[in-house]
PyMOL CGO cylinders between C-alpha atoms (Angstrom):
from pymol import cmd
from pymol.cgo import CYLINDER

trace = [
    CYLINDER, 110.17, 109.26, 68.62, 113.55, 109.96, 69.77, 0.3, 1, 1, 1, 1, 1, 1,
    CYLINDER, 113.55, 109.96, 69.77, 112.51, 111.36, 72.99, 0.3, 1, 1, 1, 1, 1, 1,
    CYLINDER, 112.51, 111.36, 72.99, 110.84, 114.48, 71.29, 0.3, 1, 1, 1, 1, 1, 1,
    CYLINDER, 110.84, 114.48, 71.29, 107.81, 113.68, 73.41, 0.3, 1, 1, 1, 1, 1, 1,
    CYLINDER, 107.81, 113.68, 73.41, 109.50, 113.01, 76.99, 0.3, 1, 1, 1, 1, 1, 1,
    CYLINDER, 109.50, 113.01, 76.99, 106.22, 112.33, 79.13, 0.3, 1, 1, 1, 1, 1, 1,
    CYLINDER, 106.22, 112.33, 79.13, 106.20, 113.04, 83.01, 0.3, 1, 1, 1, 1, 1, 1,
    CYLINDER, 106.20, 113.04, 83.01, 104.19, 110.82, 85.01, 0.3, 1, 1, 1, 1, 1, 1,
    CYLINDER, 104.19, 110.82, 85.01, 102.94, 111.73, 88.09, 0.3, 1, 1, 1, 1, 1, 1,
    CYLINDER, 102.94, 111.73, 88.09, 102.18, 110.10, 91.53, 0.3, 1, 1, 1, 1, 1, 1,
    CYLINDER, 102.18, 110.10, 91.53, 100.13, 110.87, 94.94, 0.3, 1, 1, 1, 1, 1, 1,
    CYLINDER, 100.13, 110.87, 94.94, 101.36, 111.22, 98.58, 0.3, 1, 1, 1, 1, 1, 1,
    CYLINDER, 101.36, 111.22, 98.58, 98.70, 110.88, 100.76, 0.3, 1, 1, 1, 1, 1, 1,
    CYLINDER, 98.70, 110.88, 100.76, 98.82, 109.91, 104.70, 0.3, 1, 1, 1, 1, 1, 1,
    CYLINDER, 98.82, 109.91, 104.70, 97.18, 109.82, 108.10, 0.3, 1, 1, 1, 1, 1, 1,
    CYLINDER, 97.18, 109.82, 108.10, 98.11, 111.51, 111.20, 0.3, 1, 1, 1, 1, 1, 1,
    CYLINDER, 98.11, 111.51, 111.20, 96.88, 110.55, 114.56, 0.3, 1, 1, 1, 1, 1, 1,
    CYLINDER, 96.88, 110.55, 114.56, 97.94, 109.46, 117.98, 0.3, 1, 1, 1, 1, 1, 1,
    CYLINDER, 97.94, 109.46, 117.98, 99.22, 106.94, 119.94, 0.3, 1, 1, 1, 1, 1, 1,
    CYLINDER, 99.22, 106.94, 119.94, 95.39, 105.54, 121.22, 0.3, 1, 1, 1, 1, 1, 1,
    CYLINDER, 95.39, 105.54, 121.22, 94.50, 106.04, 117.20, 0.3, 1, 1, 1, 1, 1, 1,
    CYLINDER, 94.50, 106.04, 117.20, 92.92, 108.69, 117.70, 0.3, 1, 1, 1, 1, 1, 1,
    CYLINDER, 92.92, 108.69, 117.70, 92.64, 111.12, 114.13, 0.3, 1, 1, 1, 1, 1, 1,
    CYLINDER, 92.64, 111.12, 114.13, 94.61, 114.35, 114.68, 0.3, 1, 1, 1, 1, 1, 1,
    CYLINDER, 94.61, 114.35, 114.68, 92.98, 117.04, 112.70, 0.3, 1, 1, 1, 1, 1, 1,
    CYLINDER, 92.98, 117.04, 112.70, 94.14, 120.44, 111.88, 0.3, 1, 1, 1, 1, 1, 1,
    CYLINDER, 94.14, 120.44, 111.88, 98.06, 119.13, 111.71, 0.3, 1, 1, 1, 1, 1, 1,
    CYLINDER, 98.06, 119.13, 111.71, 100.11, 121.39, 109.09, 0.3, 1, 1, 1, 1, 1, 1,
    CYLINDER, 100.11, 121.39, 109.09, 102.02, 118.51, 106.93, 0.3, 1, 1, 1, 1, 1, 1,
    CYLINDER, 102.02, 118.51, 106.93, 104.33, 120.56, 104.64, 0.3, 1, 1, 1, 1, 1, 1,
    CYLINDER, 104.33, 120.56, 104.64, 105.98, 118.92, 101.23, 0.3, 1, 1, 1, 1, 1, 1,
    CYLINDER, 105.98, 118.92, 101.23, 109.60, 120.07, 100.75, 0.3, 1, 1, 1, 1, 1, 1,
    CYLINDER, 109.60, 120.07, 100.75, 111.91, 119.53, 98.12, 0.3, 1, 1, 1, 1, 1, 1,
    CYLINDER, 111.91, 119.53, 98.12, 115.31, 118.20, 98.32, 0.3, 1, 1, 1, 1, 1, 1,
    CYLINDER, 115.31, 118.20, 98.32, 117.00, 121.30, 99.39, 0.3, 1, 1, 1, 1, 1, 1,
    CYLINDER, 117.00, 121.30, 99.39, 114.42, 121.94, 102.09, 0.3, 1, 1, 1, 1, 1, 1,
    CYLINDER, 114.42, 121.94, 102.09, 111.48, 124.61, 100.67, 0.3, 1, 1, 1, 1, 1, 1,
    CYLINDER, 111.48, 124.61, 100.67, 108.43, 124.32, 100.82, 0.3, 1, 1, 1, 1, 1, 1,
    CYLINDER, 108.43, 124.32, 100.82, 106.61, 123.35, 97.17, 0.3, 1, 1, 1, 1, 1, 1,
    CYLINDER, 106.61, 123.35, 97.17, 103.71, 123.75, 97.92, 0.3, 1, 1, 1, 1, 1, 1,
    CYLINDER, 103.71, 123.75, 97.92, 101.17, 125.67, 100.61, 0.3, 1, 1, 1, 1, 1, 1,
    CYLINDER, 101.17, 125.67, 100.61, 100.93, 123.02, 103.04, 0.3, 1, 1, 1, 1, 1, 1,
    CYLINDER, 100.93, 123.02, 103.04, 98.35, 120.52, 103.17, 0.3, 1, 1, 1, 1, 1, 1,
    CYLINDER, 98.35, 120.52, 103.17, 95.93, 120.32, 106.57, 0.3, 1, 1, 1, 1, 1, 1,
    CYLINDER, 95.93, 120.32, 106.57, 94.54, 117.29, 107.97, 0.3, 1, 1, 1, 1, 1, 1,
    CYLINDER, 94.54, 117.29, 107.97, 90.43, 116.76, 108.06, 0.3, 1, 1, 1, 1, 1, 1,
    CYLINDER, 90.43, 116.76, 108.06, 88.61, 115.64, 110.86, 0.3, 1, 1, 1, 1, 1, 1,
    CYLINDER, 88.61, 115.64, 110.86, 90.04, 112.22, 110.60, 0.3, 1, 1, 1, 1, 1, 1,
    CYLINDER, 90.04, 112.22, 110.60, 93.46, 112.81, 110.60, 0.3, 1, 1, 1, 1, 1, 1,
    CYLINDER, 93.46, 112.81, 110.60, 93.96, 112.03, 106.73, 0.3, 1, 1, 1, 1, 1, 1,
    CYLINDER, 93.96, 112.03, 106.73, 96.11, 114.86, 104.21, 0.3, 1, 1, 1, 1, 1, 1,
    CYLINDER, 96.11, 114.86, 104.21, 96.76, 114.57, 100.64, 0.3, 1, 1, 1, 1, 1, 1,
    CYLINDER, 96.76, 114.57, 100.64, 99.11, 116.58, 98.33, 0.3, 1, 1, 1, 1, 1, 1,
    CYLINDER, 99.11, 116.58, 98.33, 98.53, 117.02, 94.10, 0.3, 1, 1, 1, 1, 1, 1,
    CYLINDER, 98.53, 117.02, 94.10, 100.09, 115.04, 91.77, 0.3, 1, 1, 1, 1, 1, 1,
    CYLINDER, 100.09, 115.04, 91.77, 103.91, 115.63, 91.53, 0.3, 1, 1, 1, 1, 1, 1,
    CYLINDER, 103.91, 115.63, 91.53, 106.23, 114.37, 89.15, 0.3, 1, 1, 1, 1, 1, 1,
    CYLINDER, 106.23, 114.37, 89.15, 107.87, 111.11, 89.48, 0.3, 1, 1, 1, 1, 1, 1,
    CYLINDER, 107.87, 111.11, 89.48, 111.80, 110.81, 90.56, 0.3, 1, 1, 1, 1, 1, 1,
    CYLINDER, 111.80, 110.81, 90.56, 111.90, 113.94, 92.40, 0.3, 1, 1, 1, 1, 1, 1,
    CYLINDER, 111.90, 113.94, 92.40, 112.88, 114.15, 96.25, 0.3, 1, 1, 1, 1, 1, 1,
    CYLINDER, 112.88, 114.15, 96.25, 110.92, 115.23, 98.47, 0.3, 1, 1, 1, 1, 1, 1,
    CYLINDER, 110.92, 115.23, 98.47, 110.53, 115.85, 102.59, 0.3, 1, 1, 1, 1, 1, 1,
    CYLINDER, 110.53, 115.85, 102.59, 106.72, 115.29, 104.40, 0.3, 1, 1, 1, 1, 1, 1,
    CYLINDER, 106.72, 115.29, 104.40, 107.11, 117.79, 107.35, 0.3, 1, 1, 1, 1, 1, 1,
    CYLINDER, 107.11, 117.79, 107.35, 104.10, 117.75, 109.95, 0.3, 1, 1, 1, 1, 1, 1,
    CYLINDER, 104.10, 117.75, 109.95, 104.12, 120.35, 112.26, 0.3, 1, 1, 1, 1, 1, 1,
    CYLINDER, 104.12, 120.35, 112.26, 102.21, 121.81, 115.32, 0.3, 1, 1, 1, 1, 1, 1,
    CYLINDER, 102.21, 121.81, 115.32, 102.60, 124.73, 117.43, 0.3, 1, 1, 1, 1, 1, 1,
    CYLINDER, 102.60, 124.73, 117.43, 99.18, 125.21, 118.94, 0.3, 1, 1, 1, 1, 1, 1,
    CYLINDER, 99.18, 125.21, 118.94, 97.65, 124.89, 122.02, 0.3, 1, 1, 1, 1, 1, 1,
    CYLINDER, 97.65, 124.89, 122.02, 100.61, 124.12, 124.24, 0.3, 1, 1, 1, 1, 1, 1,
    CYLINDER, 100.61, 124.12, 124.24, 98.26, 123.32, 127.54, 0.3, 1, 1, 1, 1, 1, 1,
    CYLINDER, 98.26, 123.32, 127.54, 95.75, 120.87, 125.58, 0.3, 1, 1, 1, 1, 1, 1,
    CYLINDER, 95.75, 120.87, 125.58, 95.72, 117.55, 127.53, 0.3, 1, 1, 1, 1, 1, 1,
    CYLINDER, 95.72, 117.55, 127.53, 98.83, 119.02, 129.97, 0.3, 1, 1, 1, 1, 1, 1,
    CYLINDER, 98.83, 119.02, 129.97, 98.04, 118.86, 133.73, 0.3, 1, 1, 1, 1, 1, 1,
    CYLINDER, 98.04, 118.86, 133.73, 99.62, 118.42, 136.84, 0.3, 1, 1, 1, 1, 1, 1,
    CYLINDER, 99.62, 118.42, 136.84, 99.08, 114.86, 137.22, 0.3, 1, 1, 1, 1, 1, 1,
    CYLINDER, 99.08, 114.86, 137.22, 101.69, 115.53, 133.97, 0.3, 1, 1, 1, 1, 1, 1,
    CYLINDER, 101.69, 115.53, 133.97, 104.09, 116.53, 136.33, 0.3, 1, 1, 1, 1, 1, 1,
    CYLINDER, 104.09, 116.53, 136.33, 103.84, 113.83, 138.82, 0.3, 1, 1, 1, 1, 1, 1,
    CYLINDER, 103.84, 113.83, 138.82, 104.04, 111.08, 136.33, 0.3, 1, 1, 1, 1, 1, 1,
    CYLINDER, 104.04, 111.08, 136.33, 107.19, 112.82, 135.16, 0.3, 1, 1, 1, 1, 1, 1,
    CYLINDER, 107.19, 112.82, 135.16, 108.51, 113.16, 138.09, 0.3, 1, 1, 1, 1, 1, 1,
    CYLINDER, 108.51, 113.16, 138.09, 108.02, 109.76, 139.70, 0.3, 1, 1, 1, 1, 1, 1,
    CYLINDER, 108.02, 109.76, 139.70, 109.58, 108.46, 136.47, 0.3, 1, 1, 1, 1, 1, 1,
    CYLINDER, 109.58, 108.46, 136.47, 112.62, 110.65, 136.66, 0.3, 1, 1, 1, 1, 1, 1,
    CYLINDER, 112.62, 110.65, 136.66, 113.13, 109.26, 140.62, 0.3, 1, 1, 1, 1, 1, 1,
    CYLINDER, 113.13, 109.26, 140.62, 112.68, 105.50, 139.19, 0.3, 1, 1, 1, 1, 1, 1,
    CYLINDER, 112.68, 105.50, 139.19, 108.96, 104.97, 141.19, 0.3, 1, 1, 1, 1, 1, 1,
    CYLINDER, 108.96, 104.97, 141.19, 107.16, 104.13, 137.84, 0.3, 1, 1, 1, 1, 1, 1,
    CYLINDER, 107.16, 104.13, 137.84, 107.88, 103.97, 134.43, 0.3, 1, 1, 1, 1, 1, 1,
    CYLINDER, 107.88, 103.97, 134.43, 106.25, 105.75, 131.24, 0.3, 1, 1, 1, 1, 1, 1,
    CYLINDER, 106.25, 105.75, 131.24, 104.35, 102.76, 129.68, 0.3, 1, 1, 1, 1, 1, 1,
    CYLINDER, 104.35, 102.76, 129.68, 105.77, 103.76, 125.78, 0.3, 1, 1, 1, 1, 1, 1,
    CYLINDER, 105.77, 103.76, 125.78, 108.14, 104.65, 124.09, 0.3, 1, 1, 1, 1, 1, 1,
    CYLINDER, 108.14, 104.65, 124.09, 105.88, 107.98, 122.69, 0.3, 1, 1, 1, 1, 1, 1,
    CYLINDER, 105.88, 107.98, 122.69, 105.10, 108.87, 126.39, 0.3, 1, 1, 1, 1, 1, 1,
    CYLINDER, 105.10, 108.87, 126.39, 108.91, 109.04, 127.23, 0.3, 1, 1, 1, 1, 1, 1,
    CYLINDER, 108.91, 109.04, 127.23, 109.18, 111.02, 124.45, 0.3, 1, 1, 1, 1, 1, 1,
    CYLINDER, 109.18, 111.02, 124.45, 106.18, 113.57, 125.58, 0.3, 1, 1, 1, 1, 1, 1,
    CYLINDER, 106.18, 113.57, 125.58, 108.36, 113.64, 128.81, 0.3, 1, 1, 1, 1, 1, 1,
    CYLINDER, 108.36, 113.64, 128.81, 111.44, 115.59, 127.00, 0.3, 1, 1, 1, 1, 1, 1,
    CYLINDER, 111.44, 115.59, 127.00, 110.07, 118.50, 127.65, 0.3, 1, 1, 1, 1, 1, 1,
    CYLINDER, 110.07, 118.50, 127.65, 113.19, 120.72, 126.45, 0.3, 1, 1, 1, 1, 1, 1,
    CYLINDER, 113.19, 120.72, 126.45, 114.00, 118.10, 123.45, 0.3, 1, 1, 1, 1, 1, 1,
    CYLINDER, 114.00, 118.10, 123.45, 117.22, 117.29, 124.77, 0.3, 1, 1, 1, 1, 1, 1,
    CYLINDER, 117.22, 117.29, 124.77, 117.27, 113.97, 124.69, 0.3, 1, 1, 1, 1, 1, 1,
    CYLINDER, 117.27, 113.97, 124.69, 116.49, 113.59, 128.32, 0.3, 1, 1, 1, 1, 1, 1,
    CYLINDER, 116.49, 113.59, 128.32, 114.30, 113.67, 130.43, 0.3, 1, 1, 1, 1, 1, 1,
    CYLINDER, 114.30, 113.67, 130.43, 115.53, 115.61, 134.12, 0.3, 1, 1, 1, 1, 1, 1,
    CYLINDER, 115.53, 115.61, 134.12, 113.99, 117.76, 136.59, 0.3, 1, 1, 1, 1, 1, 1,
    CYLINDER, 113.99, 117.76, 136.59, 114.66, 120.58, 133.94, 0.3, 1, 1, 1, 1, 1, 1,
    CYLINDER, 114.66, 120.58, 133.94, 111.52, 119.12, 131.95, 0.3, 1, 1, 1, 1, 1, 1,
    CYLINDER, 111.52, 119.12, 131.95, 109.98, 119.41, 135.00, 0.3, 1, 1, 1, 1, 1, 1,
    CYLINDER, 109.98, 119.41, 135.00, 110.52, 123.38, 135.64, 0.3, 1, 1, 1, 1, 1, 1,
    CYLINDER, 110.52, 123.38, 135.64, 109.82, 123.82, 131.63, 0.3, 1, 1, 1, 1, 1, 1,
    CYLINDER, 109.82, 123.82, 131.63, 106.30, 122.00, 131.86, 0.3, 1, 1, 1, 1, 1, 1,
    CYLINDER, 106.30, 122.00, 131.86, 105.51, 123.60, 135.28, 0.3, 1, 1, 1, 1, 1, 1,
    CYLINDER, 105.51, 123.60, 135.28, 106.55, 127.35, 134.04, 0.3, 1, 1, 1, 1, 1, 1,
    CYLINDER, 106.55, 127.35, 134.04, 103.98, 126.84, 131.06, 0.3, 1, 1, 1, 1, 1, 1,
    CYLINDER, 103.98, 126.84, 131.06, 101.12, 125.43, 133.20, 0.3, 1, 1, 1, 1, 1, 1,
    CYLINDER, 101.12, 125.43, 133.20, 101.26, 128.25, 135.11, 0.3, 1, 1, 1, 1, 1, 1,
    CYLINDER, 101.26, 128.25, 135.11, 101.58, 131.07, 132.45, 0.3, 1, 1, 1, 1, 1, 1,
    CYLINDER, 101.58, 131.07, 132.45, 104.88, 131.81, 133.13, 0.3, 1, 1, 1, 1, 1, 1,
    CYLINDER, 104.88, 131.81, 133.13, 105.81, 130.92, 129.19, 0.3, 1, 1, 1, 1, 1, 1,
    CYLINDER, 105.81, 130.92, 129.19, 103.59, 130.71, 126.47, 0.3, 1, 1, 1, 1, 1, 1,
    CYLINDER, 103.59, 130.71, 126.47, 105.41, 127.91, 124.59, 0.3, 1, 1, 1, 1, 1, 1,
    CYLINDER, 105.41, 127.91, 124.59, 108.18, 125.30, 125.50, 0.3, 1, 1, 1, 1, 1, 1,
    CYLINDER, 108.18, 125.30, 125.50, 112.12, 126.27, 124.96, 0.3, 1, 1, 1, 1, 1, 1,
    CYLINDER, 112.12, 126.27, 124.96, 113.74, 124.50, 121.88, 0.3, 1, 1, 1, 1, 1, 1,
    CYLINDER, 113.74, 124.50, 121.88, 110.24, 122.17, 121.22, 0.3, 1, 1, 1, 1, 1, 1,
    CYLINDER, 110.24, 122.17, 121.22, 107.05, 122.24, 119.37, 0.3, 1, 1, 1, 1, 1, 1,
    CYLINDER, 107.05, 122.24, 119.37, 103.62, 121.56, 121.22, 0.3, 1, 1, 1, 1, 1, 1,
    CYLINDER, 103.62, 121.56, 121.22, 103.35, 118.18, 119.18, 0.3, 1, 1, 1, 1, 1, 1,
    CYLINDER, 103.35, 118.18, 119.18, 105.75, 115.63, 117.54, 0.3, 1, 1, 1, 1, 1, 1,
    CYLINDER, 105.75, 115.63, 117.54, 105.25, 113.51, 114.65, 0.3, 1, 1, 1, 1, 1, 1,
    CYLINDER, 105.25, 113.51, 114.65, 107.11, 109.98, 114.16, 0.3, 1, 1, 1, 1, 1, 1,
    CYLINDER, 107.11, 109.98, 114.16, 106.75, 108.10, 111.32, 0.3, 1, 1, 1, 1, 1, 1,
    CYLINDER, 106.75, 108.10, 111.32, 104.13, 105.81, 111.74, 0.3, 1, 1, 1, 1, 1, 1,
    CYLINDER, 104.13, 105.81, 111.74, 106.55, 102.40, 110.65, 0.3, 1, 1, 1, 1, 1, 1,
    CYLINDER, 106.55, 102.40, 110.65, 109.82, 103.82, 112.81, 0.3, 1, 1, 1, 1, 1, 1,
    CYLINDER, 109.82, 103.82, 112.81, 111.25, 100.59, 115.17, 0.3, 1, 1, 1, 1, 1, 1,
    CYLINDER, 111.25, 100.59, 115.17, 112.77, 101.80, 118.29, 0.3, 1, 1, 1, 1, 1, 1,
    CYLINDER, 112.77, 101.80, 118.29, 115.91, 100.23, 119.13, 0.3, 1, 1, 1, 1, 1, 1,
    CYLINDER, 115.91, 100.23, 119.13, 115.01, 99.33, 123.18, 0.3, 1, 1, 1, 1, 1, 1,
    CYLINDER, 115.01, 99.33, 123.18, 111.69, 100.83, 123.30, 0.3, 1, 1, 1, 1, 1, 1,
    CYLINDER, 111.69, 100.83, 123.30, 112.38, 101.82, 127.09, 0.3, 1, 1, 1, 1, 1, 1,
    CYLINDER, 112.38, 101.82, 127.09, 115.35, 103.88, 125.95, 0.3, 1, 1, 1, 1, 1, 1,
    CYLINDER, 115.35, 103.88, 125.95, 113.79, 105.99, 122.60, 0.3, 1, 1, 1, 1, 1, 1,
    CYLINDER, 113.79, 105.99, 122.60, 115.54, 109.01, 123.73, 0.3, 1, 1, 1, 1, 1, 1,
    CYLINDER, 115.54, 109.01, 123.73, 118.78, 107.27, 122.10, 0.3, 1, 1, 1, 1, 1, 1,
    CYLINDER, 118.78, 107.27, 122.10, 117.42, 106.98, 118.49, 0.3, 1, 1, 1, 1, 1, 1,
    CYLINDER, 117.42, 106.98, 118.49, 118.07, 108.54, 115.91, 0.3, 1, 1, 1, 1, 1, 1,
    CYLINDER, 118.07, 108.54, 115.91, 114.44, 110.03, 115.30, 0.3, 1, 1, 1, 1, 1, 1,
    CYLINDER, 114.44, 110.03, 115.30, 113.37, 111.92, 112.14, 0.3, 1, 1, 1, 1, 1, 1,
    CYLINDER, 113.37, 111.92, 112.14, 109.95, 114.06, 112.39, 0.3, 1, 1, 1, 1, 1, 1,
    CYLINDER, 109.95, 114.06, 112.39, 110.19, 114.34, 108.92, 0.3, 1, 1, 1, 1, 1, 1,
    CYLINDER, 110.19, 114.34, 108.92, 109.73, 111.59, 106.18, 0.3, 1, 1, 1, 1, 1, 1,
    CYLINDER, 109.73, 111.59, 106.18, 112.12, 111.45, 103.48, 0.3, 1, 1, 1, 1, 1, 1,
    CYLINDER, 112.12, 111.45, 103.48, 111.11, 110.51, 99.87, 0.3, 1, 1, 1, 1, 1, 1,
    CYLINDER, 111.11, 110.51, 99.87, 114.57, 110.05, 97.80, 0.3, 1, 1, 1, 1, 1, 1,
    CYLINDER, 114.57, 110.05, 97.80, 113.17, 109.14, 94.56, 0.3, 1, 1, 1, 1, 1, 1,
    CYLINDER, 113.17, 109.14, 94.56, 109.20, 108.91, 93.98, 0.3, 1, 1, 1, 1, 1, 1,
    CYLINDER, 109.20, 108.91, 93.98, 108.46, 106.63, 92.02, 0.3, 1, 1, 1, 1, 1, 1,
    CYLINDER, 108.46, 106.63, 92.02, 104.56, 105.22, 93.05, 0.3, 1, 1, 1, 1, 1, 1,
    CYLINDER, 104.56, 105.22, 93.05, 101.68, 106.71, 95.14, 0.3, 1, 1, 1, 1, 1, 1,
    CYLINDER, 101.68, 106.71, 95.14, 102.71, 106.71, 98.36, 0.3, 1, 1, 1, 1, 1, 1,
    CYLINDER, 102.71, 106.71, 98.36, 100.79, 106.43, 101.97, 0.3, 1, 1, 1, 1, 1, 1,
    CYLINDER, 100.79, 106.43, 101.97, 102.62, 108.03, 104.95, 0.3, 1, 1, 1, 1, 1, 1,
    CYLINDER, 102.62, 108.03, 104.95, 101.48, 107.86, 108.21, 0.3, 1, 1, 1, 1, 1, 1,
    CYLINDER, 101.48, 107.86, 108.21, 102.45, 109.88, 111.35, 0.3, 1, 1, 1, 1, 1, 1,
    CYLINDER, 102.45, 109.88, 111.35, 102.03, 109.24, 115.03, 0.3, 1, 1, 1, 1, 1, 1,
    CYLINDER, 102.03, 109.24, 115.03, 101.51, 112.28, 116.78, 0.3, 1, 1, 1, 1, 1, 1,
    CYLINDER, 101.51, 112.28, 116.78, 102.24, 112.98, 120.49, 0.3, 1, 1, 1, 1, 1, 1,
    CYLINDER, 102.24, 112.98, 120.49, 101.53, 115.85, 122.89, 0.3, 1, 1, 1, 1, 1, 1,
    CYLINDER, 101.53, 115.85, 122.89, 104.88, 117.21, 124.50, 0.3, 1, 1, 1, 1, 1, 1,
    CYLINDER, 104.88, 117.21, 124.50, 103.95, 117.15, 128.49, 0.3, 1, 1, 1, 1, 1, 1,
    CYLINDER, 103.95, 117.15, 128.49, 100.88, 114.59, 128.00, 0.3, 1, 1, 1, 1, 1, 1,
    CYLINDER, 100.88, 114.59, 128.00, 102.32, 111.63, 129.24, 0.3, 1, 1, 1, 1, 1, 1,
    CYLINDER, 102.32, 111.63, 129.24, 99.06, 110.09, 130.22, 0.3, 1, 1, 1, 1, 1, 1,
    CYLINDER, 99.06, 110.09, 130.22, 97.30, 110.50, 127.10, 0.3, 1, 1, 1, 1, 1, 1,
    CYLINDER, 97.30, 110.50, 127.10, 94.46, 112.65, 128.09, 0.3, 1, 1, 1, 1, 1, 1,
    CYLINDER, 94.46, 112.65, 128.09, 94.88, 115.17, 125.20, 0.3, 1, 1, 1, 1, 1, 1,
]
cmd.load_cgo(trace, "trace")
């Protein structure tokens, strides 16, 4: 027909968000982007077990999956929190994963120091509200390989999944983690 009649096809992005223990994360904000960054659509919110699901969208485009949380900055955050931190930052004990030494970088620096320490503490005791230059949760891509799982502060880590040309229905999973929970109790 000479391409009078171009037909679009269309494909699905669907995924699952929950934690570390695989536990289902509800309520998580997962926003689809396009290539230069906006958002598409309104964003999409996870049910009670974890699982969110966009419409149809047109094949070969680029596109970002962008879960986010800002809520609830104290859930699962204690002082045994601290301590953990703390004996891990003076070498008495590590922080069994790779996620949990991750939920110890308080500040999102890339490290985790006594400064973590006076960030966490200032918010368990209602000095802040919220944690300087992080989000209450973080979302890794479900299939990401850490280099030296002891050392994840050195990756290269994208909270965001990239999508450069869609071309199938496509699954993508998150693991979320608690900033400050570094015993899992959230």
């Amino acid at each position: 027909n000479g391409n009078v009649c171009n037909s679009v096809t269309s494909a699905f992005v669907t995924g699952n968000i929950h934690s570390e223990q695989n536990e289902s994360l509800p309520n998580i904000s997962v926003e689809l982007k396009g290539a230069d960054g906006a958002a598409l659509l309104d964003a999409a919110m996870t049910n009670d077990r974890g699982d969110y699901a966009f419409p149809a969208m047109p094949q070969g485009g680029s596109y970002k999956i962008d879960p986010t949380s800002s809520d609830d900055y104290l859930n699962g955050v204690s002082t045994l929190d601290l301590v953990l931190i703390q004996r891990y930052i003076l070498g008495m004990s590590e922080l069994e994963t790779p996620y949990r030494i991750l939920a110890a970088d308080i500040n999102n620096d890339r490290r985790v120091t006594a400064v973590d320490l006076v960030e966490l503490r200032s918010v368990i005791l209602g000095y802040k509200e919220s944690f300087t230059n992080n989000e209450s949760w973080r979302f890794i891509d479900e299939n990401f390989k850490f280099l030296d799982p002891k050392f994840p502060l050195n990756d290269n880590l994208s909270e965001a999944y990239d999508i450069s040309r869609l071309d199938s229905d496509m699954a993508i999973n998150f693991i979320g983690l608690k900033v400050g929970d570094v015993n899992g109790s959230v």
